[in-house]
Structures are given as C-alpha cells and as structure tokens.
GUMINU-899941 format. One record per residue (C-alpha): residue number from 1; residue in one letter; x, y, z. Coordinates in steps of 0.1 Angstrom, whole numbers. Example, Ala and Ser with C-alpha at 12.3 -4.5 7.8 and 13.67 -1.06 7.14 Angstrom:
BEGIN
LODREN     i   aa      xx      yy      zz
LODREN     1    a     123     -45      78
LODREN     2    s     137     -11      71
This chain:
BEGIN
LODREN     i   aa      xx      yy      zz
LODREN     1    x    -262    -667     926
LODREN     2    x    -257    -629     925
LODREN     3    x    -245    -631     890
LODREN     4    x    -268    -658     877
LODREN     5    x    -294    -631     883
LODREN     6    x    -277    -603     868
LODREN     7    x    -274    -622     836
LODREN     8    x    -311    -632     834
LODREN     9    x    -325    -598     839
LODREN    10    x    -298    -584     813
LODREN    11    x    -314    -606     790
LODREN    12    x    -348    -592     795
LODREN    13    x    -335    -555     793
LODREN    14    x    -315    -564     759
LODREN    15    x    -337    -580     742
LODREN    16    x    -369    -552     748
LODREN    17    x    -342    -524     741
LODREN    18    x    -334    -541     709
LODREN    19    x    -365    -549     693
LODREN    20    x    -382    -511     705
LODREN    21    x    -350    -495     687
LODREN    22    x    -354    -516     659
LODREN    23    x    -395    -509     658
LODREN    24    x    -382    -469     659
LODREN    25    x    -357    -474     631
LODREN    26    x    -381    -491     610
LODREN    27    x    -407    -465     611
LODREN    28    x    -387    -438     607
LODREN    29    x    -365    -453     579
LODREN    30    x    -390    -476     557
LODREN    31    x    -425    -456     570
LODREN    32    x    -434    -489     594
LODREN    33    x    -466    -479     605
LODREN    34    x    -464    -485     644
LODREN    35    x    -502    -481     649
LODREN    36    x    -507    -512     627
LODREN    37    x    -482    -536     644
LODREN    38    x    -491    -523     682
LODREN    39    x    -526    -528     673
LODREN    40    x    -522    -564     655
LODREN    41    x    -489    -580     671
LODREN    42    x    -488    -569     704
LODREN    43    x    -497    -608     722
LODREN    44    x    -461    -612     706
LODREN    45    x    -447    -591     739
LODREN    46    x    -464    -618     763
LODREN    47    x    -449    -646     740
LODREN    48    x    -412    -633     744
LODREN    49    x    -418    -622     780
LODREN    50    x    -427    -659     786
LODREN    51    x    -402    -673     767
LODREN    52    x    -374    -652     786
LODREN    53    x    -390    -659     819
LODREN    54    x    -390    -696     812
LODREN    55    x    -353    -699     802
LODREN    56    x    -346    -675     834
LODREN    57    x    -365    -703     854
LODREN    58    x    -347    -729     837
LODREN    59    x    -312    -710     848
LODREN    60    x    -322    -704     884
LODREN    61    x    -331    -744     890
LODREN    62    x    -293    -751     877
LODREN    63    x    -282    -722     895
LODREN    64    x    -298    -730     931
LODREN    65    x    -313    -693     926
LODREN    66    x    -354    -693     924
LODREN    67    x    -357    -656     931
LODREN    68    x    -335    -648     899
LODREN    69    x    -368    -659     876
LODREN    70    x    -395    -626     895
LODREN    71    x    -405    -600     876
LODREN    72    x    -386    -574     892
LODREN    73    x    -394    -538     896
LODREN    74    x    -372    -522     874
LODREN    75    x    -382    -545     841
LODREN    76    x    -418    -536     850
LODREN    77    x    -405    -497     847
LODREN    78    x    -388    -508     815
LODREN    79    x    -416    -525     797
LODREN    80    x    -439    -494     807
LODREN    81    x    -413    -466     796
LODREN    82    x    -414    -486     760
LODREN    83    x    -446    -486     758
LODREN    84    x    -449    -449     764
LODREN    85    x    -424    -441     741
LODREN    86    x    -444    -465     715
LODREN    87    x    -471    -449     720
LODREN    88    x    -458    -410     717
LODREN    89    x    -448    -420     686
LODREN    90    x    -478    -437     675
LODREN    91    x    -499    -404     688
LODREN    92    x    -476    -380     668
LODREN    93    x    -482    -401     637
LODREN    94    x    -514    -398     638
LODREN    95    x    -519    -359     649
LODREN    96    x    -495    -354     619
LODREN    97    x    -525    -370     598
LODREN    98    x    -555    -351     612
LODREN    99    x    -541    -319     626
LODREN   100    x    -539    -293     594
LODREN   101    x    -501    -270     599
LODREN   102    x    -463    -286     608
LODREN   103    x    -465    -298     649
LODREN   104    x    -436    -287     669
LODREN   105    x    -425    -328     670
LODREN   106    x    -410    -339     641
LODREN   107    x    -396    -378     636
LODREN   108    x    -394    -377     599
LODREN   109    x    -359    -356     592
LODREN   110    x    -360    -329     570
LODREN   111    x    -380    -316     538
LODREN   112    x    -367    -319     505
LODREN   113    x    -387    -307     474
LODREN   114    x    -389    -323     440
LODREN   115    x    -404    -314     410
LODREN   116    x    -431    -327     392
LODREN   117    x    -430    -343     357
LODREN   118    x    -462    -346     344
LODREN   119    x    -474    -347     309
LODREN   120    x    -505    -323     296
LODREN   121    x    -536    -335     284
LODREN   122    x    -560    -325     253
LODREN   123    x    -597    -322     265
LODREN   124    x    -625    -308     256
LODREN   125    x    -637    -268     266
LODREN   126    x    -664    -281     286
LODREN   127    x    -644    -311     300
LODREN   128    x    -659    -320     334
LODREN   129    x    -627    -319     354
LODREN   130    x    -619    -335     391
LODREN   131    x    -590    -330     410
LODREN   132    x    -585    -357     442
LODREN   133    x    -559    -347     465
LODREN   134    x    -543    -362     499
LODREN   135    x    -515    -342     513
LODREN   136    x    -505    -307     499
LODREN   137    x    -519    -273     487
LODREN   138    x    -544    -269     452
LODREN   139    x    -541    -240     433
LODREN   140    x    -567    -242     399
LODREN   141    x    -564    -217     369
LODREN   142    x    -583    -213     340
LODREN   143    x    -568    -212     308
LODREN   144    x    -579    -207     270
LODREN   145    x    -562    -237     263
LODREN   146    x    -583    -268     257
LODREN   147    x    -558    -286     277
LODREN   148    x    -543    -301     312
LODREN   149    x    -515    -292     326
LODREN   150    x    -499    -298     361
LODREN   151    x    -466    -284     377
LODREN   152    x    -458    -285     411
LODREN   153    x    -436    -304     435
LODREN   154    x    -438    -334     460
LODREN   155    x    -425    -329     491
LODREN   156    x    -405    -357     512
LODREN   157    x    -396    -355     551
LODREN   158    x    -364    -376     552
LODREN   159    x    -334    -380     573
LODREN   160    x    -314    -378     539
LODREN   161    x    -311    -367     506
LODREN   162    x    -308    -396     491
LODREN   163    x    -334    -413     514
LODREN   164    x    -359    -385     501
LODREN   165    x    -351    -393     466
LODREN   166    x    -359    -428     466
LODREN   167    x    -392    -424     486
LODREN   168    x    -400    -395     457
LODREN   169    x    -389    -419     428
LODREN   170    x    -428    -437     423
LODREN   171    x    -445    -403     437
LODREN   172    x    -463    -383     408
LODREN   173    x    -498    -372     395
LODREN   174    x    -517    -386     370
LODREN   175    x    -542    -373     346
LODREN   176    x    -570    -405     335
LODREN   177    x    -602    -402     316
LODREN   178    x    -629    -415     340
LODREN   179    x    -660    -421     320
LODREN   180    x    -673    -392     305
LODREN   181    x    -650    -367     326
LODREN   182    x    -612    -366     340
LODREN   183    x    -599    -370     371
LODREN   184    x    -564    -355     383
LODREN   185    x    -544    -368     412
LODREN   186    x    -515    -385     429
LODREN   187    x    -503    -419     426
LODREN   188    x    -474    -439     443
LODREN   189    x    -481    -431     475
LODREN   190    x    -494    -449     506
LODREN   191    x    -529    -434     521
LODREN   192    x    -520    -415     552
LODREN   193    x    -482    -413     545
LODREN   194    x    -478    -381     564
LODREN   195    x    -437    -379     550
LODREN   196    x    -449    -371     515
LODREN   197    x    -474    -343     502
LODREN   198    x    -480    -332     464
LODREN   199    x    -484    -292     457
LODREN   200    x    -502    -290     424
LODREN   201    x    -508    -260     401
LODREN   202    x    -535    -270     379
LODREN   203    x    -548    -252     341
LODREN   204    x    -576    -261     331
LODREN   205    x    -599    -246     303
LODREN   206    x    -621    -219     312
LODREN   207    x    -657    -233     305
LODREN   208    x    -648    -266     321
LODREN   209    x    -670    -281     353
LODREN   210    x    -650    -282     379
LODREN   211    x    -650    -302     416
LODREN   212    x    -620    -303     438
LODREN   213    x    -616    -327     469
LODREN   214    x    -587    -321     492
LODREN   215    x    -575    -340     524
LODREN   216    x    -551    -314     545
LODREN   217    x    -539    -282     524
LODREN   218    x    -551    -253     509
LODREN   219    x    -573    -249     479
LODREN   220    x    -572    -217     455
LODREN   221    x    -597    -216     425
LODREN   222    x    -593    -184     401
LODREN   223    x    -612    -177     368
LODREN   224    x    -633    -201     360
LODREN   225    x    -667    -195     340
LODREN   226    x    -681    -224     349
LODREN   227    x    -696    -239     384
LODREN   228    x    -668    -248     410
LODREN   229    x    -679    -274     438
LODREN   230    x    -651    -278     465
LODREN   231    x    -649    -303     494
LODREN   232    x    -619    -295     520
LODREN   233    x    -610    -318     549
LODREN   234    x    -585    -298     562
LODREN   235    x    -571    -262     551
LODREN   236    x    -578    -229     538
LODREN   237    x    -604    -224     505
LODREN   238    x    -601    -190     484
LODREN   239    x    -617    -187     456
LODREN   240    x    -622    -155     431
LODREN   241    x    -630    -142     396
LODREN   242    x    -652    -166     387
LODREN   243    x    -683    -164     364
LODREN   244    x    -708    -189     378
LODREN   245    x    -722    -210     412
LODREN   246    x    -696    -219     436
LODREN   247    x    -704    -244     461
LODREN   248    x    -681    -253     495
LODREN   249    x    -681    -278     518
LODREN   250    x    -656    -270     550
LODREN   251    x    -643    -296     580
LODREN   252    x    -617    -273     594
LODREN   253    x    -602    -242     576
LODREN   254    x    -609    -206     569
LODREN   255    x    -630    -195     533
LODREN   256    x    -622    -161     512
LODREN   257    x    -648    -159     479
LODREN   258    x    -649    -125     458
LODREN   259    x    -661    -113     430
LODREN   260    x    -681    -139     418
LODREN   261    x    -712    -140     394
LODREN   262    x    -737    -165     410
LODREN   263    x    -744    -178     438
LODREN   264    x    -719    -191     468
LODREN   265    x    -729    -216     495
LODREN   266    x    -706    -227     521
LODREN   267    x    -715    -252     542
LODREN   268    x    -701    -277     573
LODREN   269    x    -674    -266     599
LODREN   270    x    -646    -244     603
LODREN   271    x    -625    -208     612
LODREN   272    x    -632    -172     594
LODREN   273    x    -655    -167     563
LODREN   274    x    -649    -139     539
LODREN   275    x    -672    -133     510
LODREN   276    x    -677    -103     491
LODREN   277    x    -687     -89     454
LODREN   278    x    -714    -113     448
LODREN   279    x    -741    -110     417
LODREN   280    x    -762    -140     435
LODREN   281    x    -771    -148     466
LODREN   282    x    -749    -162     495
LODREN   283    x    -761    -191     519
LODREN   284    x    -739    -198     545
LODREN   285    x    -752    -233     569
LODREN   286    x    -727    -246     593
LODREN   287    x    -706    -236     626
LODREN   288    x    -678    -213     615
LODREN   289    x    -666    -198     649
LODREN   290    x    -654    -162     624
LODREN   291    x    -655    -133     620
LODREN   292    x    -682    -141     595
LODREN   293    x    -677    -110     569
LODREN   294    x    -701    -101     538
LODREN   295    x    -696     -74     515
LODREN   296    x    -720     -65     484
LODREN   297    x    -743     -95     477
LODREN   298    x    -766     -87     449
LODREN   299    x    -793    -112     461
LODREN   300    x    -791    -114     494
LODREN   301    x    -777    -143     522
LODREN   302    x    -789    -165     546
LODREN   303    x    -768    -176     576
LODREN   304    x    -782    -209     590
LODREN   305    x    -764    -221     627
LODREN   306    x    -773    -238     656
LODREN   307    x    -772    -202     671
LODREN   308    x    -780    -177     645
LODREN   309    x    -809    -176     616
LODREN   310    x    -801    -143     593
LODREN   311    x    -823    -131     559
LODREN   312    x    -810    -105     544
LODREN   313    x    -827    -103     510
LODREN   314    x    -799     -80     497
LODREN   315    x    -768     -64     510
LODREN   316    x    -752     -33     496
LODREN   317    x    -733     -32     524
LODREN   318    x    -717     -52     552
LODREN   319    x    -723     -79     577
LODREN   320    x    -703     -91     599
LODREN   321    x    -704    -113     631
LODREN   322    x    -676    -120     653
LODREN   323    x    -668    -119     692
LODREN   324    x    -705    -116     702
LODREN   325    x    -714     -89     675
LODREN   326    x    -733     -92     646
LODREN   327    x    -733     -60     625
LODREN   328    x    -759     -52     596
LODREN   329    x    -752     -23     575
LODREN   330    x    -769      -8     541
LODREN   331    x    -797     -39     536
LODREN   332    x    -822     -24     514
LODREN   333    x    -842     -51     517
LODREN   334    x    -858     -71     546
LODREN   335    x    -841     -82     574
LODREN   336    x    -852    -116     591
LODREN   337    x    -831    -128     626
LODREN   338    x    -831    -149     646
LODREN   339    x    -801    -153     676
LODREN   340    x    -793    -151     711
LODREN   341    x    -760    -138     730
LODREN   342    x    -754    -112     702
LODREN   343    x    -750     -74     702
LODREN   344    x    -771     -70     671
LODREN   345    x    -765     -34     652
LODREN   346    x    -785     -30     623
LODREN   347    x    -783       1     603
LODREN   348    x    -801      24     578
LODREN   349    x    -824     -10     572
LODREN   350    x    -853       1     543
LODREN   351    x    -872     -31     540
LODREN   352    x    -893     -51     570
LODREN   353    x    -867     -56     603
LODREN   354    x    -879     -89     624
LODREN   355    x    -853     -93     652
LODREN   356    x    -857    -119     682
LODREN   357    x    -829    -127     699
LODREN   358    x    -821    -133     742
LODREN   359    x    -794    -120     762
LODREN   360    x    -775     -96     739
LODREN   361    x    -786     -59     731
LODREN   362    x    -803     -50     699
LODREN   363    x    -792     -14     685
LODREN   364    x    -811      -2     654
LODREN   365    x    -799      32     634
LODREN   366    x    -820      49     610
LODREN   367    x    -806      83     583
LODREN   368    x    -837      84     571
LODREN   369    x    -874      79     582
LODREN   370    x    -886      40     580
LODREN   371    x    -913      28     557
LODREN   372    x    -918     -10     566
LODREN   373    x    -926     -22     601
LODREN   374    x    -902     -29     627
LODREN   375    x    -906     -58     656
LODREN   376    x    -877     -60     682
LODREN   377    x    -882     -91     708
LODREN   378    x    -851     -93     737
LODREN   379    x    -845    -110     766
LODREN   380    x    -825     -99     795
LODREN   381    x    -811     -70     774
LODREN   382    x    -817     -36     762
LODREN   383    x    -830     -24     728
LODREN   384    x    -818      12     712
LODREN   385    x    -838      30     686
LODREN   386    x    -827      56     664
LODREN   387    x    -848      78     641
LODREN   388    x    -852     110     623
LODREN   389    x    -871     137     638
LODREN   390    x    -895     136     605
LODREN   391    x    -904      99     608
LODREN   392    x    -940      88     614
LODREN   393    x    -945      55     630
LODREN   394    x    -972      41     649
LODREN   395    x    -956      18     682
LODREN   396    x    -961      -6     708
LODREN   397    x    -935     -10     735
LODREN   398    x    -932     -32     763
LODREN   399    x    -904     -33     791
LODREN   400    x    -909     -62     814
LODREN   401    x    -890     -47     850
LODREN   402    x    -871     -18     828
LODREN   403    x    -882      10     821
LODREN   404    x    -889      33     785
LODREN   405    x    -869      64     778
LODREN   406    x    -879      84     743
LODREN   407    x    -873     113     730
LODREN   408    x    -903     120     711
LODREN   409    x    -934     130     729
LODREN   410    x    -969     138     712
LODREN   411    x    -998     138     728
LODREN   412    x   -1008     109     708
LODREN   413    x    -980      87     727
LODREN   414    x    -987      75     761
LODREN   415    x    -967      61     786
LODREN   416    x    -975      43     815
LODREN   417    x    -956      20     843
LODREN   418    x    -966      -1     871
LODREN   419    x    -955      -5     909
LODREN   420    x    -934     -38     898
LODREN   421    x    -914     -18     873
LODREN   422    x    -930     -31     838
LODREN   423    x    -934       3     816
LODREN   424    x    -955       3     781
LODREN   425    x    -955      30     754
LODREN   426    x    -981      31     734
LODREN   427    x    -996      58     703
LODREN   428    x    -983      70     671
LODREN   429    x    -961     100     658
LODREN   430    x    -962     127     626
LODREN   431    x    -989     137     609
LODREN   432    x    -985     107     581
LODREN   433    x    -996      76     587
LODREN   434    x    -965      53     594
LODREN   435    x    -949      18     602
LODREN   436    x    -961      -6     628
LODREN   437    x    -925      -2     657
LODREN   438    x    -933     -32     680
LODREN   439    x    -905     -34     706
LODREN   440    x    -907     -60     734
LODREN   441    x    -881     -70     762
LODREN   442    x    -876     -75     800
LODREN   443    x    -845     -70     825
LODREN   444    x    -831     -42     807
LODREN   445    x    -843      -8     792
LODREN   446    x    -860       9     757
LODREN   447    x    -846      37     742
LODREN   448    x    -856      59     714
LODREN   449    x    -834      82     704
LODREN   450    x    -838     112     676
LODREN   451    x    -808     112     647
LODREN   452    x    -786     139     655
C-alpha cells in the first residue's frame, strides 16, 4: 500500500516539474511570453490536477489504499513554489519592459551586438522626418545631404551566439514614405521583446521637420535648423545647437537643451532639467523632481507645477531649484512666484518682484537701489531684505507673532508692536520718491539689512 502511494504522488511531482521546466525553457529559448499563457491557460492546471487525481483514485480502489488519492501537504508546497517561481519570472519580464537601465536579474543570457544594414534614402531639404523607436538609444544629426541615412546596431540577449544570430536575422530599420513625410523605424521585432533593442544613428538634412518618439532609451538631437518635437517614454533627452522651437514631452528621464534659437517647452514627468543659451523663451509644465537649472534665456521662462508657479520675463542669469531651494539670480525683468516649502533667494532683481509662498524663507539681495515695487507674502517663515544704503523706497511691513529688525531708521519710518507679539513698520526712506516694499508674514521674523 506504502508503495502504491509513493508511485501516485511521484506522478503528481513529475509531471508539474516537467511541464514548469519546459514553460522556463520555452521562454527563455523561443521568447514564450509566460504572462500570456498564465493569464489565458491556467484552468489547464485544474484539468491535469484532476486528471492525475482521478487515475490516483482509480490506483488506490485496485490497490485497497483510499488515502493514497489526498492532496497531500507537500504537493500543495510544490504546486505553490511553481507558481512563485512562475510568477518571479513573469514580474522580471515585465519590470524589464517598463523599468528604463539593465536590472540586477537577468534570464536572457548574454548581449551580443550586430550591425545594421540599412540602405539611405533621397528626400527632400525640408522632408518632414519621423523617427518611431521601441527599445534602444536615438542619436539625430543634421546633415547637408538631402538624404537618410541610418547606422547603428541591434542588440540581442541570448544564451548563445548562434541563438543571438538567428533572433537578429529579420531585426532591421526601415525607412518608408508615409504620405507626404517619412517615417524611420524598426521592423521584425515583437512589441515588448525586451531581448532585442535597436541603437540608431540617424542624418538627416538640416532644414528638415523633425519629431522623434522613443519607448525606453536615450534620445540626442544635434543641429537642426528646423523645429524638433520629442516624445520620450522612458530615458534621457539632450538636445543642442539647434536653430529653431524645440518641444519635449518626458514620462521618466532627465532633459539637457543648449544653445538653442527659439523657444524650448518641456513638459510631463521626470528626473533633472538642464537648459541653458536660449534666444526664446523657456516653459517648463510638469513634475520633474531636479535640480531644475536655467542659464541665459533671452525671453524669459515659466515654471508651471503642482507646487511652484515662476515668471521670469528674462534671465541673464541663473535659476535653479533643487532640495527645497529655489535660487533667482540676474532677472532684469519681472519676477512673478508663486510656491510653498522653498528657500527662495532672489537676487539683484530690476523689474516688479511678487513672491507668495508658505513655510520656506524668502531672502531677497539687491547691488543696487530697486526701481519697481516689491511684495513678499510668507507663512510660518522669515523674510531677509537687502538694500543699498542710497535706495529710496516707501514700505509696509507686517510680522504676525515675530518681530521686525531694520537697519535703516528715519524719522519718517515708524515702528510699532503689540502685547501679542505682532510688529508693523510703516514710512518711507531717501529723499527721492521710491518703490512701494510690501512685506507680510507670521511665525517668523523681517529683516532689512543695508549692502555691505
């Protein structure tokens, strides 16, 4: 009876160990997509497991043995280790797909490169040119060539050589007219086929309209003279040297644009932004977590977030915010915000300054005497003023429980304070007739400082 049991169960255990190592070599030898059949075939398990159970019970009536047809405990441990491994498997697959970079985990053997063959294409200067890609970096140059070309290589994770070259063998890029424009990207490859990715190094002509849509990789965009529109799902956009708009939408990556002459909007989701040497203006809507950097934009930038609302109607300097600092320096024009939970710094401003922002310090710096008004509204923090002895203003201040500490004193400013700790400073200074300085917050203190 013993053994009549013992063979049962090691039919059970065989037959799962089998058809889970053959699922595993399936997938990792012909690109079986276990999502698909876990999701569609798995009443098959209950089928077999029925079947197997039936011929046990069928064995322990001829054998005298009814106990030998129970589940027992350790196929119930076996069925749930295979599943788990399943699923791991499964899991990887799909992080592999969405997660941008090379995980630690890797089922798919090694990398093995191979070039690209593909033949260039006459079209016209002002072709409008799109470039689709899946998996695998972008890099666009313009050329003085009224022409196509791509080079690159397509990249295969296999446990072989020759496994790699005969999942390569269909993979290439194609170049197709697509009604009045042309459209560049790969062919023979299964969507979401994580083993394979395409690099492509793209020329294109100079004056051609471009727009670039990547899934995971980076994108680099040099030269052009024409507009550049990119979409990226997943990876890193540069773009620089280029001679018109450039427009970017980001889901997860960091962006680098320079030297550019028009106008840059980024928009969407992701890591660092670095844009600088800008003839136009720069708009920047989205949550990118930074450092947010700006250098030298002609025309200005706006900063739209769920947290932040910046003007800055020019920039010869720098902005930058990053780790609960947000940084202003040489704006000559008007300065619009809008934030809360920064340390705002804003120096040597010359236009307008409108500041409201809660729970983070606000810290203004002037060189040289201001000639627009300034307004300052905190909450729960302090605000720091900085001028030059010589400036003329006329101000209102309010502390809320703080108190006011300036360095200038006329006889034309007047401070007072009340018994629950609110202080107010009120007059004007200089002999000239000044800006409006309207600085209001509570829980934390006003200072006004003299340049040094």
């Amino acid at each position: 009876m013993a053994r009549s049991r013992q063979r049962s169960s090691g039919i059970f255990t065989g037959l799962v160990l089998l058809t889970v190592g053959a699922l595993l070599l399936l997938h990792n030898y012909r690109g079986l997509e276990l999502g698909d059949v876990l999701l569609h075939w798995w009443p098959l398990a209950l089928i077999f497991l029925g079947l197997i159970k039936l011929y046990e019970r069928t064995v322990a009536r001829r054998s005298d043995d009814p106990d030998s047809a129970r589940i027992s405990g350790g196929e119930i441990l076996l069925v749930i280790g295979m599943i788990t491994l399943l699923s791991a498997v499964v899991a990887v697959d799909y992080a592999k797909r969405t997660i941008p970079g090379r995980l630690p985990i890797e089922f798919s053997g090694d990398a093995y490169p191979f070039d690209l063959d593909v033949a260039p294409m006459s079209v016209p200067a002002n072709a409008r040119i799109t470039v689709r890609g899946g998996h695998g970096e972008i890099s666009v140059r313009a050329s003085d060539s009224p022409e196509i070309r791509v080079s690159g290589k397509k990249n295969v994770h296999a446990w072989n050589e020759s496994d790699a070259q005969r999942r390569a063998g269909p993979v290439s890029v194609e170049i197709v007219q697509n009604g009045g424009g042309y459209e560049i990207h790969p062919t023979g490859m299964g969507a979401g086929d994580s083993r394979i990715s395409i690099d492509m190094d793209i020329q294109v002509p100079k004056k051609s309209v471009l727009t670039l849509r990547n899934e995971q990789g980076d994108i680099t965009v040099s030269d052009m003279a024409t507009p550049v529109s990119i979409t990226s799902a997943s990876g890193d956009v540069e773009v620089r040297d280029t001679g018109s708009d450039v427009s970017i939408e980001m889901h997860k990556g960091d962006v680098k644009v320079s030297d550019t002459k028009g106008d840059i909007k980024i928009s969407g989701k992701g890591g660092q932004v670095d844009v600088a040497s800008a003839t136009g203006s720069f708009t920047l809507d989205g949550e990118f977590y930074g450092p947010i950097r700006a250098d030298k934009v002609a025309k200005g930038l706006r900063f739209i977030s769920q947290r932040t609302d910046l003007t800055l109607t020019s920039l010869t300097g720098h902005m930058e915010a990053s780790s609960g600092n947000l940084e202003i320096a040489d704006a000559p024009g008007d300065i619009a915000l809008r934030t809360n939970r920064y340390s705002v710094t804003i120096e040597n401003a010359t236009g307008k300054v409108n500041v409201d922002n809660r729970d983070g310090d606000v810290t203004l710096r002037f060189s040289a005497p201001p000639k627009e008004d300034i307004g300052v509204t905190d909450t729960n923090a302090s605000i720091s003023l900085t001028l030059p002895e010589s400036a003329n203003f006329n101000i209102l201040a309010d502390c809320h429980s703080c108190d006011i500490d300036s360095e200038f004193s006329a006889d034309s400013l007047k401070k007072t304070s009340t018994e629950s700790g609110d202080s107010h400073l009120e007059g004007s200074y200089g002999k000239d007739r000044g800006p409006k300085i309207t600085l209001k917050t509570s829980y934390g203190a006003i200072s006004i400082r003299k340049t040094s």
